[in-house]
Legacy VTK file of the C-alpha trace (Angstrom):
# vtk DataFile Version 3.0
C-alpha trace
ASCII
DATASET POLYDATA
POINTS 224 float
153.235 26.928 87.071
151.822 24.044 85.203
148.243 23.510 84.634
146.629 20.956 85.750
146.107 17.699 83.209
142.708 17.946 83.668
142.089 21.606 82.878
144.422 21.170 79.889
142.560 17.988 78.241
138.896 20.169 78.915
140.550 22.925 77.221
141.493 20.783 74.142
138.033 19.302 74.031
136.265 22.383 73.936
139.058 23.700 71.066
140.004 26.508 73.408
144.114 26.681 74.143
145.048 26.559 77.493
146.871 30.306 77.199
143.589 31.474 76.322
141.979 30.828 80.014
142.855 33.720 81.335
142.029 35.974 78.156
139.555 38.220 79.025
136.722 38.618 76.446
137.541 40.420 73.325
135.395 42.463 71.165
135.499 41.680 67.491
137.750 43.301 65.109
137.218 44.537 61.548
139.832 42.815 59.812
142.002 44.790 57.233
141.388 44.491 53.901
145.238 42.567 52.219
146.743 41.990 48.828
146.771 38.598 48.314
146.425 35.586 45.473
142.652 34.577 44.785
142.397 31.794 42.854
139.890 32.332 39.800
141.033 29.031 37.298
139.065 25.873 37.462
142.309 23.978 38.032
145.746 25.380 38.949
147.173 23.194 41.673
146.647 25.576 44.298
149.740 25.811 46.145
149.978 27.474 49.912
151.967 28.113 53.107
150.277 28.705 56.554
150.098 32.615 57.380
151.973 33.312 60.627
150.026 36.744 61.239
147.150 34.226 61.588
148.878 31.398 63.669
147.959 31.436 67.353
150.326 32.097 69.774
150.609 27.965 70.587
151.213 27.131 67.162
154.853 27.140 65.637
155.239 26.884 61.807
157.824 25.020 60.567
159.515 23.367 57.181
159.244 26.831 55.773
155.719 27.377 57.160
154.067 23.811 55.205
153.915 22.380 58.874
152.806 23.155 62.364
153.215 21.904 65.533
151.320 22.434 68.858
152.530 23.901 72.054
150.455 22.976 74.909
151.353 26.171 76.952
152.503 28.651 73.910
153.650 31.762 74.538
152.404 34.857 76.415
150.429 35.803 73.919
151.195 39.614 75.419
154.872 38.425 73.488
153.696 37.723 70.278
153.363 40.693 67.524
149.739 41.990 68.089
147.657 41.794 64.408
144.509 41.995 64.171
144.317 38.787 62.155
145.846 36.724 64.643
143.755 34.073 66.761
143.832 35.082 69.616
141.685 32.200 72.448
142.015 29.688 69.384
144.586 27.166 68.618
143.801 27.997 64.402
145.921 28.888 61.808
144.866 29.943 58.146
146.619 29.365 55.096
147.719 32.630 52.957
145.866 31.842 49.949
142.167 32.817 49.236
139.964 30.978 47.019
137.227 32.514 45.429
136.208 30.293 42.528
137.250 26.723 41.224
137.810 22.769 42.039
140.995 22.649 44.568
143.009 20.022 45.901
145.591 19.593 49.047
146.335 16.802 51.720
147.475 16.893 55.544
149.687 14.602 57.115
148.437 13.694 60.014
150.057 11.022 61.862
151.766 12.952 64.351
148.445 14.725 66.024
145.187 12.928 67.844
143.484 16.008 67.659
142.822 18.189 64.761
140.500 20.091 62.566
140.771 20.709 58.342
138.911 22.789 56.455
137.887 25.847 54.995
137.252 28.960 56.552
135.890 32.568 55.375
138.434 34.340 55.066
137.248 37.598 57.027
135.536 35.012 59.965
135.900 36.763 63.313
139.021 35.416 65.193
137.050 35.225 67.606
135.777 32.218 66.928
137.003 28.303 66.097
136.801 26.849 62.817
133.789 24.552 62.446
131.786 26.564 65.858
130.223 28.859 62.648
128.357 29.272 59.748
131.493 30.342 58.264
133.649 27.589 58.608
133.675 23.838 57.177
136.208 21.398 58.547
136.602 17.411 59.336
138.033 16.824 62.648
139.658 13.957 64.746
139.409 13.699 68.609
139.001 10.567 70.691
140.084 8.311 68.245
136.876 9.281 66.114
136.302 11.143 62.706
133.474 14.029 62.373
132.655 16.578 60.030
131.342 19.649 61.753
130.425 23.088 60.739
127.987 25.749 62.903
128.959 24.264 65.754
126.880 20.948 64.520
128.918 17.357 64.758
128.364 14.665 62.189
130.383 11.600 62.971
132.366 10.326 59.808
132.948 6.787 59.462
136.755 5.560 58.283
138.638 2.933 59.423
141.681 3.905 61.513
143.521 6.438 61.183
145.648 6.991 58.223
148.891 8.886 57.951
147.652 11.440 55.453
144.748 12.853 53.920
143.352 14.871 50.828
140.856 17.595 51.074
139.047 18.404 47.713
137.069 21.950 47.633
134.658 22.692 44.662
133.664 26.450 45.285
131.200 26.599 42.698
129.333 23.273 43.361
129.571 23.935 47.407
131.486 20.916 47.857
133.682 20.179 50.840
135.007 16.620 50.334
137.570 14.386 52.950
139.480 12.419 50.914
141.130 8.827 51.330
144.216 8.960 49.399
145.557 5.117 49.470
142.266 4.395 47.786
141.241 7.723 45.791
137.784 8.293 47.024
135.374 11.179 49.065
134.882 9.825 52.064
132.595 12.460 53.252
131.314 15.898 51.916
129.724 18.946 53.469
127.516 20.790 51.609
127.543 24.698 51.444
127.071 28.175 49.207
130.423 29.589 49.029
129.893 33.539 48.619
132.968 34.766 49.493
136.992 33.879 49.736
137.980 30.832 51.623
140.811 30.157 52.994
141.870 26.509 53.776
142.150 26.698 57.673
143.622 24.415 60.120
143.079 23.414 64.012
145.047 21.931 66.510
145.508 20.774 70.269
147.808 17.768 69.779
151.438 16.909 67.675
151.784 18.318 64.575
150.462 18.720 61.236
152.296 19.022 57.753
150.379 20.272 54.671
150.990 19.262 50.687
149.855 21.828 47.779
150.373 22.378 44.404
149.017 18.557 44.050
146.918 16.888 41.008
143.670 16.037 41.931
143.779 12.018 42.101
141.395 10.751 39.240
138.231 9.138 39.733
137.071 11.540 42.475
133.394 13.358 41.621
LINES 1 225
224 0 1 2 3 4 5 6 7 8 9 10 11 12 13 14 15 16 17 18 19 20 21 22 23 24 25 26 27 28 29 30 31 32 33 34 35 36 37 38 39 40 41 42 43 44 45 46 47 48 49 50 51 52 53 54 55 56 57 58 59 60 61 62 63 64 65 66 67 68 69 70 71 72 73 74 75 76 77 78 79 80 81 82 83 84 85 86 87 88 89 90 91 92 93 94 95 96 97 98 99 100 101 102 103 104 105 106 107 108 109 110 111 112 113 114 115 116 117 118 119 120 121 122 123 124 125 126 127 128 129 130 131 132 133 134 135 136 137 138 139 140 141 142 143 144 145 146 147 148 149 150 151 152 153 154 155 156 157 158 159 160 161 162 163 164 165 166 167 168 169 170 171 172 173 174 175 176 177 178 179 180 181 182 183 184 185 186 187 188 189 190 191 192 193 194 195 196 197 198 199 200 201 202 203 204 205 206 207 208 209 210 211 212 213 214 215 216 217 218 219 220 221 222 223
């Protein structure tokens, strides 16, 4: 049965998938510890896919898991392969790379999607939660035609003109920089401000369209 258009739009608001309404509440999960890449050089073009044992079960990865696209019903999440690193009420995927020291550099098309959220994200945060609703999580969003930055659940609106096609996102670990970058004119359009203690992930939210993400890029000169 289809959901109604209203319930589905509140749902997308709040960051919640429309699958996850009938989800009864979950206790939180110690995540298992995994072998994976953490990035210790200053600069080495960090270079990612999305993790599918992350991806929520409305969120397909596709283009050999670089892009993602957002299905407004998903699938029973009963259906998809149960891991404890999965999200399981949020629409939120997480790259499979950790950083844990250095200056980093990616960009996000985003023309296809009106609502979105890019970021960082600890990489053992509780899936219970949505990325920028913690202290744990750092991310620029779009929604209603409108830019904010937004981390512990606390909305700063970001001023930029439109909407362009793509993005950069520039993350400093060791001088707590989080930085949204405009790439037709190389230059931080915003920055959040944090002490990074432990491996981030870059981490990705979304409730509309599709998103495609670019590693393994040079940081565009000029930016500080």
């Amino acid at each position: 049965m289809a959901t109604p258009v209203g319930v589905a739009r509140l749902c997308r608001l709040a960051g919640r998938s429309v699958s996850s309404l009938s989800a009864r509440h979950r206790r939180a999960v110690s995540l298992p510890a995994r072998t994976c890449f953490i990035s210790t050089t200053t600069r080495n073009n960090l270079q990612f896919r999305l993790d599918e044992r992350t991806a929520h079960s409305s969120l397909d990865l596709f283009k050999k898991d670089t892009g993602v696209i957002y299905r407004m019903l998903g699938l029973d999440p009963s259906h998809v392969q149960d891991n404890p690193e999965r999200f399981r009420d949020w629409a939120v995927v997480f790259a499979d790379e950790r950083i844990g020291s250095g200056r980093h550099y990616w960009e996000v098309t985003v023309k296809k999607s009106q609502e979105f959220r890019l970021g960082v994200a600890e990489a053992q945060m509780s899936r219970e939660d949505c990325v920028g609703t913690n202290s744990c999580s750092w991310v620029f969003g779009y929604a209603q035609r409108k830019w904010f930055a937004m981390t512990n659940s606390k909305i700063v609106p970001v001023t930029l003109v439109g909407k362009p096609d793509r993005v950069g996102i520039l993350l400093d670990y060791e001088a707590g920089l989080l930085g949204l970058v405009d790439i037709e004119n190389p230059r931080i359009i915003h920055t959040l401000r944090a002490q990074f203690k432990v491996p981030l992930c870059p981490a990705f939210g979304l409730w509309d369209g599709e998103l495609l993400t670019h590693s393994g890029l040079e940081e565009p000169e000029g930016l500080k």
